[in-house]
N, C-alpha and C positions, 0 to 999 in steps of 0.2 A: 703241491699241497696234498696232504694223505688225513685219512680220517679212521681212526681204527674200529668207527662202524662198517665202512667199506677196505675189508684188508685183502692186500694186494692190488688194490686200482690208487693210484695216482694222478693227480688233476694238472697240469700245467696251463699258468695264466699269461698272458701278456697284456701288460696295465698301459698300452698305448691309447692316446686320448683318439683317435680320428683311423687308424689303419696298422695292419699288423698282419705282418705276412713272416713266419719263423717255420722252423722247422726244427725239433729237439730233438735228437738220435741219443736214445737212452739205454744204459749196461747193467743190468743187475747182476753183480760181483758174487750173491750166495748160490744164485740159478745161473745163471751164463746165458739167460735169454736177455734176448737186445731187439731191440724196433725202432720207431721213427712216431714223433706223432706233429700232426699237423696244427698249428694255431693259427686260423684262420682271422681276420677281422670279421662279424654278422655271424659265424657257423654258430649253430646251436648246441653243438657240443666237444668245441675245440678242445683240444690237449689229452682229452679222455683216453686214459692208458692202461689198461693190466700189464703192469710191469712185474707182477708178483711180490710176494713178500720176499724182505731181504734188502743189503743196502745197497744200491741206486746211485748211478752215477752220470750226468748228463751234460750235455753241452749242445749249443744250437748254430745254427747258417739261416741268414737272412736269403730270401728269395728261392725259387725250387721248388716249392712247394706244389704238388700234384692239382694238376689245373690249373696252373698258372704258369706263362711262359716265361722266359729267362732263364738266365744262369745263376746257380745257387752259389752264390759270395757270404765267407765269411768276415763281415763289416767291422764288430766290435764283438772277439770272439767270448762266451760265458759259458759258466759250467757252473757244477754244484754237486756234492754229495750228499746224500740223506738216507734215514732208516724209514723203510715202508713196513708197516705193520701186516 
């Protein structure tokens, strides 16, 4: 989700009802910076990312996520492109 009051940050949600543990590794195609952002279930500011402005492309792996043990499996793989403001 992008809001072109806040340009260049990008929100990633995960609309699970009870637990949610993702990880989005995300590519800004007009800058060439790329990160990871964590979607915790309870964090108070999961997915929170300056991805910078430009168009945005992302896909995610269930488990892995920092502070959590296990192996990071991709279950049901997604992705998405979009314009950040």
């Amino acid at each position: 989700m992008t809001n072109a009051d806040e340009p260049g940050l990008t929100r990633f949600r995960c609309v699970a009802d009870s637990y949610c543990e993702l990880v989005v590794h995300w590519h800004n195609l007009s800058t060439g910076e790329s990160g990871a952002a964590d979607l915790l279930y309870g964090s108070s500011t999961p997915g929170v990312t300056r991805t910078g402005s430009g168009t945005v492309v992302a896909a995610f792996t269930a488990g892995g996520a920092r502070g959590y043990p296990g192996t990071p499996t991709t279950l049901l793989p997604g992705g998405g492109v979009w314009a950040v403001p």
